[in-house]
C-alpha positions as CSV (number, residue, x, y, z in Angstrom):
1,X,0.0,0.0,0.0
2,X,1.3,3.4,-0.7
3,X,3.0,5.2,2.1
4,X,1.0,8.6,1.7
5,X,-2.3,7.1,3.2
6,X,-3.1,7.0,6.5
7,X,-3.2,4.7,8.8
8,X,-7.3,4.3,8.8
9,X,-7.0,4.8,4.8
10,X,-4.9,1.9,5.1
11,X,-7.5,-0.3,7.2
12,X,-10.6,1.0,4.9
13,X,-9.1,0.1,1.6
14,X,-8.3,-3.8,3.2
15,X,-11.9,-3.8,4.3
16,X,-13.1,-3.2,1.5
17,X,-11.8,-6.1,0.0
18,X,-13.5,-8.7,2.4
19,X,-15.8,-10.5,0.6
20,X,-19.3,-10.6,0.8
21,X,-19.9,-13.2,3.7
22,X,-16.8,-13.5,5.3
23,X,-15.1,-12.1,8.2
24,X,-11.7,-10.9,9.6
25,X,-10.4,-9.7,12.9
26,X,-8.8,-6.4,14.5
27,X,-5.7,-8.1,14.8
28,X,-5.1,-9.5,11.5
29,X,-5.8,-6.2,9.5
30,X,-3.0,-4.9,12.1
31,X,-0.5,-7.8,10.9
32,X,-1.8,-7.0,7.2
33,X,-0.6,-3.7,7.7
34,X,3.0,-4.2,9.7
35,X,1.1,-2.9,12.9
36,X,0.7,-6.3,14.8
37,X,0.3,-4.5,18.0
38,X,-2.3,-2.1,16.5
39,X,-5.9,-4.1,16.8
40,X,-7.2,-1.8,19.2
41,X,-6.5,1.3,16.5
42,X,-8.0,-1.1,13.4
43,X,-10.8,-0.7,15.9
44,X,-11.0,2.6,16.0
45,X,-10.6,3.0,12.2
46,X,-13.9,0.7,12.3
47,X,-15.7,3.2,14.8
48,X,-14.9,6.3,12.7
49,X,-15.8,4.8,8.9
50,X,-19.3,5.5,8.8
51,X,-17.3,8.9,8.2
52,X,-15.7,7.7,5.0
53,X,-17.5,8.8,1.7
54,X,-16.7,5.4,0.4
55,X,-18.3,3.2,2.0
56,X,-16.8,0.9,4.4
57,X,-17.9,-2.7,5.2
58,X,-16.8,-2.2,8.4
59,X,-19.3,-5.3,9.7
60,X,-17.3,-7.9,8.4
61,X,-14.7,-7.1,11.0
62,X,-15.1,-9.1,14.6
63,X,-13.0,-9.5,17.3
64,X,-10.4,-12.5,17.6
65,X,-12.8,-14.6,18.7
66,X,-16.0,-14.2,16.3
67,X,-17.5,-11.8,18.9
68,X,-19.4,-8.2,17.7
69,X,-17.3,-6.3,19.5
70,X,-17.9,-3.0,17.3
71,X,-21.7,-3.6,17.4
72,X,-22.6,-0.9,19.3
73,X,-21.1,1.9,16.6
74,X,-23.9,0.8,14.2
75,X,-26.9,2.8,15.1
76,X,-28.8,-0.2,16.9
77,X,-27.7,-2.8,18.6
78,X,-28.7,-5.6,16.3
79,X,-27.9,-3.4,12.9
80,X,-24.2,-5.3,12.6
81,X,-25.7,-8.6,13.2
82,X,-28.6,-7.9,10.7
83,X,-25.6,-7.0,7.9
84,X,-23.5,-10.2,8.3
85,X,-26.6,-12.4,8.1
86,X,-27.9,-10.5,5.0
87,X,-24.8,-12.0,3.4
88,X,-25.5,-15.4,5.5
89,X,-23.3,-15.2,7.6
90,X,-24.9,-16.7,11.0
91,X,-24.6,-15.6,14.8
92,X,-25.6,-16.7,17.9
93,X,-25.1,-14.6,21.0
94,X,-23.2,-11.5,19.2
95,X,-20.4,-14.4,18.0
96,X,-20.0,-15.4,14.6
97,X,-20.8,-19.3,14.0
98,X,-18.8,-20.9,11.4
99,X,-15.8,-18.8,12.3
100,X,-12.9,-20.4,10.7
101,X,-14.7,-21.3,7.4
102,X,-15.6,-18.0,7.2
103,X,-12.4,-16.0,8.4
104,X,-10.5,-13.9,5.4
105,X,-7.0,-13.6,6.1
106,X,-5.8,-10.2,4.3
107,X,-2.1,-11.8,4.4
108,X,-3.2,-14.7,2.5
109,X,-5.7,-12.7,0.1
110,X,-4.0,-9.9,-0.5
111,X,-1.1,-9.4,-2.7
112,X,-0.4,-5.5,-1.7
């Protein structure tokens, strides 16, 4: 990724590529990006995209556990869960079933 962007504009252009129906993690965006001690900031990137004017699928990222951890910076309290199992992804108790099938690893996806 080019060196001029951001930090965040790095995390938003990596989310954006997550597939429809898949999911990755905080931490492994960080990794992605040379910043493996930087999940918590990934997180905040997440909190602050519904600022971007491209839009962010910032859903598709969970904790390192499945959990919807950033659930509560969509509007309603169900609004993350209702996006992931648009694109059938399923949930039980705010955590992402299926997790491994699902998880998108930006290392192994990406060529950046």
């Amino acid at each position: 990724m080019h060196d001029e962007l951001s930090f965040f504009e790095k995390v938003y252009a990596v989310v954006r590529e997550i597939p429809s129906g898949r999911i990755t993690t905080y931490g492994a965006i960080a990794r992605y990006l040379a910043a493996s001690k930087s999940a918590r900031m990934v997180g905040w990137a997440m909190n602050n995209a519904h600022d971007c004017k491209e839009y962010v699928p910032a859903h598709r990222v969970v904790n390192r556990q499945g959990l919807l951890t950033g659930k509560v910076h969509f509007g309603s309290s169900d609004a993350m869960q209702m996006l992931l199992e648009k694109e059938g992804v399923r949930i039980e108790k705010d955590r992402v079933l299926d997790f491994a099938k699902l998880f998108w690893d930006p290392a192994i996806e990406l060529k950046l």
